[in-house]
N, C-alpha and C positions, 0 to 999 in steps of 0.2 A: 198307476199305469204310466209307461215307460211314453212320451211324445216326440217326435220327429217333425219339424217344421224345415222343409222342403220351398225356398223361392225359388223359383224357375221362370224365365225370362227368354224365350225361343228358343228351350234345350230339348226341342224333340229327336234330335237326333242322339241325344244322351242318355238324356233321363233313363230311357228302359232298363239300362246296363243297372242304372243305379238300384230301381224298385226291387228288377228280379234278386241282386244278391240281398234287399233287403227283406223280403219276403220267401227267401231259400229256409228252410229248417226252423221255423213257426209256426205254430200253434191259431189255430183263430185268436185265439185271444193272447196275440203277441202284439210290440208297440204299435200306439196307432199312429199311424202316419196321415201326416196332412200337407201336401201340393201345394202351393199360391203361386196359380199360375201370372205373373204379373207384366199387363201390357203386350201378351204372347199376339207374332201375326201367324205363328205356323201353329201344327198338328202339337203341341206341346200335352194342351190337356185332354184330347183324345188320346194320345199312346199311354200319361199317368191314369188317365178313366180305366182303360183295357187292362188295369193290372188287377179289378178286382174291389170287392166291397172294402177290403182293407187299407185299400189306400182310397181316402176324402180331397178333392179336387175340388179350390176356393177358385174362381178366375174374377182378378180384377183389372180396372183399366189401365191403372198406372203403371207405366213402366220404372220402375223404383226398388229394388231389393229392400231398403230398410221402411217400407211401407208393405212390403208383401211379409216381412217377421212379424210387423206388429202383426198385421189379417193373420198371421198362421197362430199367433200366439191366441188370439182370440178364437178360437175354434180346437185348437189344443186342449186334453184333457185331463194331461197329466204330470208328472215329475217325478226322474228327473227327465230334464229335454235336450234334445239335441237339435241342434241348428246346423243343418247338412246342405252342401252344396250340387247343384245339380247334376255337377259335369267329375264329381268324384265319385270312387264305386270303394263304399266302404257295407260289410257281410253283416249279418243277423248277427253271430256271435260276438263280432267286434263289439257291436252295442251294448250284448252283455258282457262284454270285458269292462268296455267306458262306465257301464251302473255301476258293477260290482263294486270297481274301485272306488266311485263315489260313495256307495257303502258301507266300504272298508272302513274307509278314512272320514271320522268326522270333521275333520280342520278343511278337504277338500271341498272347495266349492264351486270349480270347473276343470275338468282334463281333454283331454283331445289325445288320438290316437299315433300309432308311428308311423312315420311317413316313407312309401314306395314313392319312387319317380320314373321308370320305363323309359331308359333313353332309346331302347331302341328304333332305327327309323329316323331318329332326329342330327341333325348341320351336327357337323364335331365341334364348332364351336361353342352350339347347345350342350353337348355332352360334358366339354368343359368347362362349362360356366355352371353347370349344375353340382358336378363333384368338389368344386369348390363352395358354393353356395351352402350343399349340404352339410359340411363339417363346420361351417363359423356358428359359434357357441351360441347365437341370438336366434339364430336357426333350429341350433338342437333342442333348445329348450324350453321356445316361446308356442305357444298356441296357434299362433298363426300360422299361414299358408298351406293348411292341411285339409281347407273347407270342412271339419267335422270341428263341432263343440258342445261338447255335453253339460251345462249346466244342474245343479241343485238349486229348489227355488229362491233362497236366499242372494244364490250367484245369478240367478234371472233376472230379479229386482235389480241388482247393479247393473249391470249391461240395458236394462231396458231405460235407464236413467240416464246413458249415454245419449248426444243429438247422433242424427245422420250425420255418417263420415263416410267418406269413401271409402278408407280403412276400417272399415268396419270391423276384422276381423285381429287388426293388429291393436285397437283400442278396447276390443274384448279381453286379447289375452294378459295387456298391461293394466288392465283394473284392478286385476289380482296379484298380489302378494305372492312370492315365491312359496310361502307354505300353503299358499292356499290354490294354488294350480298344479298340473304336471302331466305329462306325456305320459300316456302309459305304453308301452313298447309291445306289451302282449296282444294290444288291437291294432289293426294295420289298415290302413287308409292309398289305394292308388289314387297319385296327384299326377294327371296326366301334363307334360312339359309342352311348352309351344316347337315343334318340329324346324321352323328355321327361323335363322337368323333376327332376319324385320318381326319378326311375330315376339320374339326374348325380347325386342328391344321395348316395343308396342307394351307388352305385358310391364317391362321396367319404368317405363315412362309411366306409367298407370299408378306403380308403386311408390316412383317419385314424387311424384303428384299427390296422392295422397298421405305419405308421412307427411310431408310439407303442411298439409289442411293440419293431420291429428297434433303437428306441432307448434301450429299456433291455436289449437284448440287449449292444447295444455299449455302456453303460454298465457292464455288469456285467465289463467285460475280455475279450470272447468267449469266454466259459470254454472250453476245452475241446477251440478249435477250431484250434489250433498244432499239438497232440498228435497230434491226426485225423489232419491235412493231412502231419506227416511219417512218420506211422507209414504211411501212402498212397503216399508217394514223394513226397510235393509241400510246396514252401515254401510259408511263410504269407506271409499278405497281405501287401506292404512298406509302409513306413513311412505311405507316400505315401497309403497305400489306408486307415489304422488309423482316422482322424478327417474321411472325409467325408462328405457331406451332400447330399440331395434336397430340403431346403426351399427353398420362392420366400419369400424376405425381400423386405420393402417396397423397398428398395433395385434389384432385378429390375424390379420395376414399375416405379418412376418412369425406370429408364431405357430401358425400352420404352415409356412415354410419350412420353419426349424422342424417341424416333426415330419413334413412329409416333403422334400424339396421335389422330387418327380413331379409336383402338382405346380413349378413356376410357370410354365403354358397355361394354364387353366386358371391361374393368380394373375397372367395378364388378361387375359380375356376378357375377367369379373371384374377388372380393374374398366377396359376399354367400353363393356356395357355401361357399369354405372356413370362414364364421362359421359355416353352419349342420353343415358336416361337422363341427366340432370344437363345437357342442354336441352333435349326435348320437352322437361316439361318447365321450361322459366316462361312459354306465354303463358302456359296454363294458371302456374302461380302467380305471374303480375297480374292473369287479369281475375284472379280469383275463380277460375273455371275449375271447381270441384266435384260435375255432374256429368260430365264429356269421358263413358267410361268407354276403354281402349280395349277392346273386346279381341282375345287369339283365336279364332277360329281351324287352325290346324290342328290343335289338340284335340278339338273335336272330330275329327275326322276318323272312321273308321271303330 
């Protein structure tokens, strides 16, 4: 049986979007979904309750996302899993696109979906910093920033061997191995964009913030996380996976200039964001504040 682990964190004004598309065109006996409502002060787990026997609503106190995975993984029932974000709206058949392919392909052992992004309504300098964000190559290819990830349970064991990161989702996707991950394009995931300005930055600061933790995690050897991974049943990360990287280096740029130079406005932009993300989070980093999460609430809206 197919499982979906659902943290949700005061997304009652979301979550709905999400359930309904994932309960459109199933069967009773399609994946079981399971809620962790975690540290919720609003209606979060009465709107996930209203959707139905089908979807299971854990509520716990903590406000913690990688405390509300473990609770969802413990209540889960099956494999492969997907680890879905509250505030994205990814469809029933997506899901069955993400198995299939896990399926397919025995070498895979996590994919994630294609990413939509809906500028519309959103600051042009949001529109601009996205069209550029979206074509740099660590973007197309990496698993992150899509809130959906579908695991097989061998790729569960690794990720669950992983500590709490902020990045949580960017330490997911660099666990794996270039052959052993990938985007499938025929499932499609809306990632809805922060609408203005302060809210891109808020969100970058957040991102700043936590590569900085995931990179002194993996500078430190990943303590710890070998031992996990086999005491689980699951190899560590190969070779392949030990030393890579989510950074856009100048080099990204200039040569998505060479190919598309109409996008130099929107190459300054992503330029002028990330100067201000990386002064925004040098307290965070000096004072090792990796739990102060910088939440956009615009996206939510509507």
């Amino acid at each position: 049986m197919t499982s979906i682990v659902i943290p949700a964190h005061n997304e009652g004004r979301v979550i709905g979007r999400l359930l309904d598309a994932l309960l459109a065109d199933t069967s009773a006996t399609g994946p079981d979904i399971v809620v962790v409502c975690n540290g919720c002060t609003d209606d979060t787990a009465r709107v996930a309750g209203g959707r139905g026997d089908r979807v299971r609503v854990v509520e716990v106190p903590t406000p913690s996302k990688h405390h509300a995975l473990r609770v969802g993984d413990e209540h889960a029932r099956g494999f492969p899993r997907l680890y879905v974000d509250a505030d994205v709206v990814v469809g029933a058949a997506d899901v069955r696109a993400l198995v299939a392919a896990l399926d397919r392909s025995p070498e895979l052992l996590a994919v994630a979906p294609g990413r939509d992004i809906p500028l519309a309504g959103c600051a042009w300098p949001v529109r601009a910093y996205y069209r550029v964000w979206q074509r740099l190559p660590a973007v197309r290819e990496g698993l992150f920033g899509r809130g959906v990830i579908a695991v097989k349970e061998p790729g569960h064991a690794r990720i669950a061997a992983l500590p709490p990161l902020m990045a949580d989702d960017l330490a997911a996707s660099l666990a794996f191995g270039p052959g052993e991950r990938r985007v499938v394009e025929e499932a499609r995931v809306v990632v809805r964009p922060p609408r203005t300005w302060s809210d891109l930055i808020r969100r970058r600061v957040r991102a700043a913030t936590s590569s900085a933790e995931y990179e002194r995690f993996r500078a430190a050897g990943r303590p710890g996380a070998p031992e996990q991974s086999q005491g689980q049943g699951a190899e560590p990360a190969p070779a392949a996976a030990q030393e890579p990287s989510a950074r856009t280096g100048t080099a990204d740029l200039r040569a998505l200039l060479r190919d598309r130079p109409a996008l130099l406005p929107g190459v300054v932009v992503f330029v002028v964001a990330a100067l201000a993300a990386r002064r925004g989070s040098r307290k965070a980093i000096r004072n090792q504040d990796f739990s102060t999460w910088l939440r956009d609430e615009s996206s939510r809206q509507g």
